[in-house]
Backbone bond lengths (Angstrom), bond angles and torsions (degrees), N, CA, C in turn:
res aa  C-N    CA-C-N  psi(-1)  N-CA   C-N-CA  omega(-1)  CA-C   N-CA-C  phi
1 X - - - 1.457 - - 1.528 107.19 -
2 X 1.493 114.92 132.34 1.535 122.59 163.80 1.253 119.80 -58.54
3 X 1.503 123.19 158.04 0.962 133.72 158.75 1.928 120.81 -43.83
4 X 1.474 74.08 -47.66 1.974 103.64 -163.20 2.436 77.78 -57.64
5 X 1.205 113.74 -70.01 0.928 122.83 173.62 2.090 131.50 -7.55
6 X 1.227 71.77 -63.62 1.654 89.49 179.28 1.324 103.17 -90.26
7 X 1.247 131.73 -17.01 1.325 135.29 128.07 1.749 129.05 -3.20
8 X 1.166 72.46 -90.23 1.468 94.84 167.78 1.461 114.36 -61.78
9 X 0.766 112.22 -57.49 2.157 104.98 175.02 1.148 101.14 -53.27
10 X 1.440 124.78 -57.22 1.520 109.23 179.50 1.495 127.34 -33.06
11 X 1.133 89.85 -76.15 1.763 104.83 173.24 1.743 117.25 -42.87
12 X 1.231 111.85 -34.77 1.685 107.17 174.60 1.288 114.99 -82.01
13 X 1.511 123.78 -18.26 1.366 142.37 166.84 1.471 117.28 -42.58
14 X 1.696 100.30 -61.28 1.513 135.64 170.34 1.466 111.98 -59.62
15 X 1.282 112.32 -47.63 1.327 103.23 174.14 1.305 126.63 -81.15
16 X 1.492 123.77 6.80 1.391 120.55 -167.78 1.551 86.53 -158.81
17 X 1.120 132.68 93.88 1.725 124.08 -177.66 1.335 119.75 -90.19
18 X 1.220 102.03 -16.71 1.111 124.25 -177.38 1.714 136.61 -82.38
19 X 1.489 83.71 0.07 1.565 117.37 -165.99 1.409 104.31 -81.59
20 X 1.305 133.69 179.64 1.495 132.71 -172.80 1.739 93.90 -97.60
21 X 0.819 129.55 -88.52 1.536 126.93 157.80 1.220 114.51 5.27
22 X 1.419 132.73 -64.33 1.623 133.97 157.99 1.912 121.04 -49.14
23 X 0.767 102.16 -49.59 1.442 112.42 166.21 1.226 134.77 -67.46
24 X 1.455 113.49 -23.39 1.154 130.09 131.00 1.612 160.13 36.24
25 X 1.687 70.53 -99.43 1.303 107.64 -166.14 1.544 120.51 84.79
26 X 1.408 110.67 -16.00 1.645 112.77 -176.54 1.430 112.81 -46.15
27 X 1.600 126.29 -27.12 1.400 115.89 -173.83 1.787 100.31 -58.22
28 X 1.193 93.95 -47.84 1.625 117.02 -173.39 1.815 110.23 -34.75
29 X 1.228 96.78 -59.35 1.180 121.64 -172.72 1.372 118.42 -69.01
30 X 1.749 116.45 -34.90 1.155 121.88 -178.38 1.626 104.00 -72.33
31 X 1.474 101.91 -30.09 1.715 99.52 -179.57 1.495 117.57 -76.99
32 X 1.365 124.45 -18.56 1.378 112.89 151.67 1.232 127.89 -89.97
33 X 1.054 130.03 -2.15 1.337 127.23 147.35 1.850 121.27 -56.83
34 X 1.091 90.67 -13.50 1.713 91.36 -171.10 1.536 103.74 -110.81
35 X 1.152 112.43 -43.53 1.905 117.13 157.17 1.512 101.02 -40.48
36 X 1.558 135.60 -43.64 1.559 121.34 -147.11 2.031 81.58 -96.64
37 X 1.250 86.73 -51.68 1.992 77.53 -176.38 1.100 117.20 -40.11
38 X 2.013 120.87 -49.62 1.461 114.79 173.98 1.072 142.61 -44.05
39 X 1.674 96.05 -39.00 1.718 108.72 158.12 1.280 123.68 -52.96
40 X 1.491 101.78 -61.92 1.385 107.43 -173.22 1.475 96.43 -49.16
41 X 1.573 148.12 -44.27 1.444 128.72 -172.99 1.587 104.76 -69.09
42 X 1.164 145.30 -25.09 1.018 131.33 176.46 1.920 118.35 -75.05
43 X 1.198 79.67 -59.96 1.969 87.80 175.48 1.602 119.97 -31.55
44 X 1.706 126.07 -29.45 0.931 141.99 -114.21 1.299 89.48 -148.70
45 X 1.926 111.73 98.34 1.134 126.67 -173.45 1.846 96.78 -82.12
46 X 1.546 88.58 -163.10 1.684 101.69 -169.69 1.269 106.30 -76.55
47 X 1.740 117.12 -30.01 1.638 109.04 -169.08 2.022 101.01 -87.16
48 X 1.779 114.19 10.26 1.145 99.77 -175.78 1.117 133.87 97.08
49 X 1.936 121.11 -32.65 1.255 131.64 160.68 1.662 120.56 -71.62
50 X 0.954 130.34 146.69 1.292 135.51 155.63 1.607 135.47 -81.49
């Protein structure tokens, strides 16, 4: 998951709190999902190994 991604959940979270998705926790969740992907793009030379 992108940044831009959890982004976006955030913000619909915020705009509707009240929503099942907000309550959740999925915003939450979508944002560590996108913290662990970022890593994973950094960790993660050209041949793929870490």
């Amino acid at each position: 998951m992108s940044k831009d991604d959890a982004s976006r959940i955030q913000s619909a979270a915020d705009r509707h709190p009240e929503s099942d998705s907000a309550q959740s926790g999925f915003a939450e969740r979508a944002q560590s999902a996108a913290d662990r992907s970022e890593n994973d793009d950094v960790d993660t030379g050209d041949d793929g190994q870490r």
